[in-house]
C-alpha positions in Angstrom: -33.5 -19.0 8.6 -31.3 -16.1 9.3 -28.2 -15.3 7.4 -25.9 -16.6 9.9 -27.7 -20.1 10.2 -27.3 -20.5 6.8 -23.7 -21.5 7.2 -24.3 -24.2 9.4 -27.0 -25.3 7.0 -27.3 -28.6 3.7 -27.0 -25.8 1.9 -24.1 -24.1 2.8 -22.2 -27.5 2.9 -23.4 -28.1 -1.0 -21.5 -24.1 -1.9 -18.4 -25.3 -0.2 -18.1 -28.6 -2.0 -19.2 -26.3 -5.2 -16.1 -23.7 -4.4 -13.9 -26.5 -3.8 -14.6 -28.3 -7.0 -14.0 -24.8 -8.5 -10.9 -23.9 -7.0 -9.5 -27.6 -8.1 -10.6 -26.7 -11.8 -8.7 -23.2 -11.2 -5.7 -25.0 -9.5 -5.5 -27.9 -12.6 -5.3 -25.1 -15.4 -2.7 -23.4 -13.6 -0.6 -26.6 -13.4 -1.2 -27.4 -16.7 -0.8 -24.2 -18.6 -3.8 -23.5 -19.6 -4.2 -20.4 -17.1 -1.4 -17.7 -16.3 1.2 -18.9 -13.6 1.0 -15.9 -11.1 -2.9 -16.5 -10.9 -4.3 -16.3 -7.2 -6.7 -19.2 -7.7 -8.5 -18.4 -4.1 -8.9 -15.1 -5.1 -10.1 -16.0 -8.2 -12.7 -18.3 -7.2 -14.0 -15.9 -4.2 -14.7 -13.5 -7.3 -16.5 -16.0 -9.7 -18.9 -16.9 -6.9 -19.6 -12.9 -5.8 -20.1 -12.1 -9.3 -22.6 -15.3 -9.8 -23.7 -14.5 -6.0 -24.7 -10.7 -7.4 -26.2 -12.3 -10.0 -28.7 -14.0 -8.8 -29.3 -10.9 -6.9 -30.3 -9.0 -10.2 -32.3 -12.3 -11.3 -34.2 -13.3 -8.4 -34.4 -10.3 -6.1 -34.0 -6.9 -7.9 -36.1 -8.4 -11.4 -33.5 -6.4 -13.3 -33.1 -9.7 -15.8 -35.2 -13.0 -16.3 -32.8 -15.2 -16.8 -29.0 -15.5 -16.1 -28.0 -17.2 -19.6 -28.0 -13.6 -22.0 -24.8 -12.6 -19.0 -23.3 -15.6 -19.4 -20.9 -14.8 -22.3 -20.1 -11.4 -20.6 -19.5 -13.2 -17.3 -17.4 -15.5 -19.3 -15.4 -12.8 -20.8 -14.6 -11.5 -17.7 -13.6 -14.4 -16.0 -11.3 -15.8 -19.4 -9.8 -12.2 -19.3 -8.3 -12.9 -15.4 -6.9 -16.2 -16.9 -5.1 -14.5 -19.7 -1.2 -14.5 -19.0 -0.5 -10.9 -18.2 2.4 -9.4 -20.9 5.7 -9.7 -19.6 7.0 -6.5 -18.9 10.6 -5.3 -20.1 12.2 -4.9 -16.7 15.1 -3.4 -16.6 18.4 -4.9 -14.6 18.4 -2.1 -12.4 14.8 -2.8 -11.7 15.7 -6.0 -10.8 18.3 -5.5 -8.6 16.6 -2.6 -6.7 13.2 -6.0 -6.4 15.7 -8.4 -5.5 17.7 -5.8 -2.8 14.0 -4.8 -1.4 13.4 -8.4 -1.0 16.8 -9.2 1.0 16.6 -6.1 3.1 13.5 -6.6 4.3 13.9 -9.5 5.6 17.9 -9.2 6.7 20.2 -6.0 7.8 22.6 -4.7 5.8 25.4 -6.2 7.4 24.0 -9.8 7.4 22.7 -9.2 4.0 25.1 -10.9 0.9 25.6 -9.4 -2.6 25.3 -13.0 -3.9 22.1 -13.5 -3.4 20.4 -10.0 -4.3 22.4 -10.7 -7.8 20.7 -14.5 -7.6 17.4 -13.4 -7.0 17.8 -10.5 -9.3 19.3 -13.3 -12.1 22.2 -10.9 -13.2 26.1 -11.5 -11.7 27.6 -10.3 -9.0 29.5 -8.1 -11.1 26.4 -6.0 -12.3 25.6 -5.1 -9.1 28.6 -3.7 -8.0 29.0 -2.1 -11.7 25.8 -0.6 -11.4 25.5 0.1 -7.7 29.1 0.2 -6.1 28.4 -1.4 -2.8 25.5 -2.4 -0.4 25.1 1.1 1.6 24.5 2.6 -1.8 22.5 0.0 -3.6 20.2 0.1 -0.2 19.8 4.2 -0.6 19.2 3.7 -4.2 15.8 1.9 -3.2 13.7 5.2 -2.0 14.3 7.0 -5.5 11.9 5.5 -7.7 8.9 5.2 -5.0 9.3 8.5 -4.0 8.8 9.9 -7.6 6.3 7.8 -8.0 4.5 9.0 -5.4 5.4 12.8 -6.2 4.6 12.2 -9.8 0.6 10.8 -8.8 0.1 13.8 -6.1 -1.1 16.8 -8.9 -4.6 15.2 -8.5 -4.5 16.5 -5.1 -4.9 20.5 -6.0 -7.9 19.3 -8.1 -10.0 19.8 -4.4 -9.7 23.5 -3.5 -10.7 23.0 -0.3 -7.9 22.8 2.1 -9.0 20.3 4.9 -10.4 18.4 1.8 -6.7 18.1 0.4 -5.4 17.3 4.2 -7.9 14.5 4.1 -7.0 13.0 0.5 -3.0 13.8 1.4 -2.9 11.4 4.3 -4.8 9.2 3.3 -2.6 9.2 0.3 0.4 8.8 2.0 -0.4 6.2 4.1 -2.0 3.8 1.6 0.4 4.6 -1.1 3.6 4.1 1.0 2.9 1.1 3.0 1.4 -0.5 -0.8 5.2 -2.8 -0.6 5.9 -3.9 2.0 9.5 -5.2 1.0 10.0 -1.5 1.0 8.3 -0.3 3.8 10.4 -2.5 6.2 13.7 -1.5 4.6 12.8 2.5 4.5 11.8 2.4 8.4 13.8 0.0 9.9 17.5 0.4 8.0 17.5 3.6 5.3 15.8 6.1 7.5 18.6 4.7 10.4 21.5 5.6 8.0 22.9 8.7 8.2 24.3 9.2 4.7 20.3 8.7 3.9 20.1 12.4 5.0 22.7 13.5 2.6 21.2 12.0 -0.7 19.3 13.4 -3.3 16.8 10.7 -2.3 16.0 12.3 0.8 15.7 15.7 -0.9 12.7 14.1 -2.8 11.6 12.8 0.4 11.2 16.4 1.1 9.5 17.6 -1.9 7.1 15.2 -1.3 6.4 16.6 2.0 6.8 20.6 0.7 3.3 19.4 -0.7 1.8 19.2 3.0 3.5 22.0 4.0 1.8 24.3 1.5 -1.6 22.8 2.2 -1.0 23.8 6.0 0.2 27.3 5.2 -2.9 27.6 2.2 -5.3 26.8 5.0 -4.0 28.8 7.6 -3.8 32.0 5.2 -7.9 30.9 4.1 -9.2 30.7 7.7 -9.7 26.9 7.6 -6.8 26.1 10.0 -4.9 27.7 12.9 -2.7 30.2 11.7 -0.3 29.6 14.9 0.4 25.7 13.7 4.0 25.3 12.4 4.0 23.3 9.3 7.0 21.6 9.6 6.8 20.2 13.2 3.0 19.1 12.1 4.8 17.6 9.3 6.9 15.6 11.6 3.8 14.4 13.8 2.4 12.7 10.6 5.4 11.4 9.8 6.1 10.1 13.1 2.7 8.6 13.2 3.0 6.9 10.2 5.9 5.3 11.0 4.9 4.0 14.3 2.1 2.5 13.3 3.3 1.2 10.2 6.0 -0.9 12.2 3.8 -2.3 14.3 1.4 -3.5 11.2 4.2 -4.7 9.0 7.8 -4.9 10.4 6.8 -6.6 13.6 5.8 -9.6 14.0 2.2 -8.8 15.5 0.3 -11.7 14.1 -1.6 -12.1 17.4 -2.6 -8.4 17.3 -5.5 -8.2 14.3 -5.6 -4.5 13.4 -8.5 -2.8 11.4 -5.7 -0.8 9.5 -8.5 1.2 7.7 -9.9 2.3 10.6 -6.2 3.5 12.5 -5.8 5.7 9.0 -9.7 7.3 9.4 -8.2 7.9 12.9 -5.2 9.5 12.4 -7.0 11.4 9.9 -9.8 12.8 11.7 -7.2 13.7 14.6 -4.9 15.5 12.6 -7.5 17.5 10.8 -8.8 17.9 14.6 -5.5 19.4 15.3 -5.1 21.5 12.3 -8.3 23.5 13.1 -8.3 23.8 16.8 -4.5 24.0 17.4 -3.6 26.8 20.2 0.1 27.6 20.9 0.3 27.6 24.8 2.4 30.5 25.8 6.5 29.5 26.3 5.9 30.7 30.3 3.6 27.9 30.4 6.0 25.2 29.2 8.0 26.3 32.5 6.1 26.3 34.9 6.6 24.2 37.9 10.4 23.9 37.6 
């Protein structure tokens, strides 16, 4: 029987009633209070079968164990230790406001969006917003601060690889994954803050910058080494990845493209490999060129 018959197999109809069973179990402590209240109980139960599935594996077909009952308190304790509630973290009201102002953005403009109900979601008055933020268009630019340091903050790892397409590699990659991670943001950032004009006149955007100075010095580093064209401008190559990133991050998240199934981790090996492409076989054509014709 081949692997794909197996699902339309006894046997495969006995695992699914098994899973169900277990995701009812999973879906009764979480009602009841036994497990934490944020727990994803499909995801859950998808893991406690691969684990048991990988099990068997070790028992049955790689002889690394004879029995399955010596793991059985350490698969225990890792399964009890996903049930534990998580500590509750001391967020702070500004953190709250800035979550509960991601979350109305996203999904309405600035003009349609209400104070009211960022300060309801956020569960502080109306008044601390406006104490802490002064209006909308400011609260809204305020958003960008903390996930741009964050991301500034995590990129010293990069200069750990000396090698300069290396750190291209690892720097796109990084800025794609890491910036699309929330998506409340993602849609606010492209479709409203990066469409404000005051945006480009905050200190906010000056990190935006920093982050990207990072880039900038990997280009000029491997241009000065060999490993890239030494004719590329660093800033306009800057603005190609930028520009890529934000079209294709639209289309993934801020549109409604639910008929259009992307394999997002292959686009970003794409964009990748073509930019690296670029960086090492760039050639200026000469201005005369550009003219030509007219």
């Amino acid at each position: 029987m081949s692997s794909a018959d197996f699902y339309h197999s006894q046997g495969y109809k006995a695992f699914y009633k098994y899973a169900n069973i277990l995701l009812s179990c999973l879906e009764q402590g979480v009602a009841e209070g036994a497990f934490r209240q944020d727990l994803d109980t499909h995801l859950l139960r998808d893991i406690i079968i691969a684990l048991l599935g990988c099990e068997v594996v070790s028992c049955l077909a790689a002889n690394e164990i004879d029995s399955l009952l010596p793991d059985l308190g350490d698969i225990m304790g890792l399964i009890m230790s996903m049930l534990k509630p998580r500590p509750m973290l001391n967020e702070s009201k500004i953190d709250k406001i800035l979550n509960a102002a991601e979350q109305v953005f996203a999904e309405k403009s600035i003009y349609k969006a209400r104070v009211t109900e960022i300060a309801k979601i956020a569960g502080v008055s109306e008044g601390t917003v406006y104490e802490y933020f002064g209006n909308k268009e400011k609260l809204m630019l305020s958003i960008p601060e903390r996930h741009l340091q964050r991301l500034t903050e995590n990129i010293p790892e990069l200069f750990e690889i000396k090698n300069p397409m290396r750190r291209l590699r690892r720097f796109i990659k990084y800025y794609f994954y890491n910036f699309s991670s929330n998506q409340n943001f993602l849609k606010t950032f492209l479709m409203q803050i990066q469409f404000t004009p005051q945006f480009y006149k905050t200190d906010q955007f000056k990190h935006f910058l920093n982050f990207f100075q990072i880039f900038e010095e990997i280009i000029k580093e491997g241009s000065s080494q060999g490993c890239f064209s030494p004719d590329i401008n660093p800033r306009v190559f800057r603005n190609m990845l930028i520009g890529i990133f934000n079209n294709l991050t639209l289309r993934w998240f801020a549109q409604d493209n639910k008929n259009l199934p992307v394999d997002k981790t292959k686009k970003i090996d794409d964009v990748t490999n073509m930019l690296c492409f670029v960086a090492t076989n760039f050639d200026k054509p000469p201005i005369t060129m550009l003219y030509e014709g007219e």
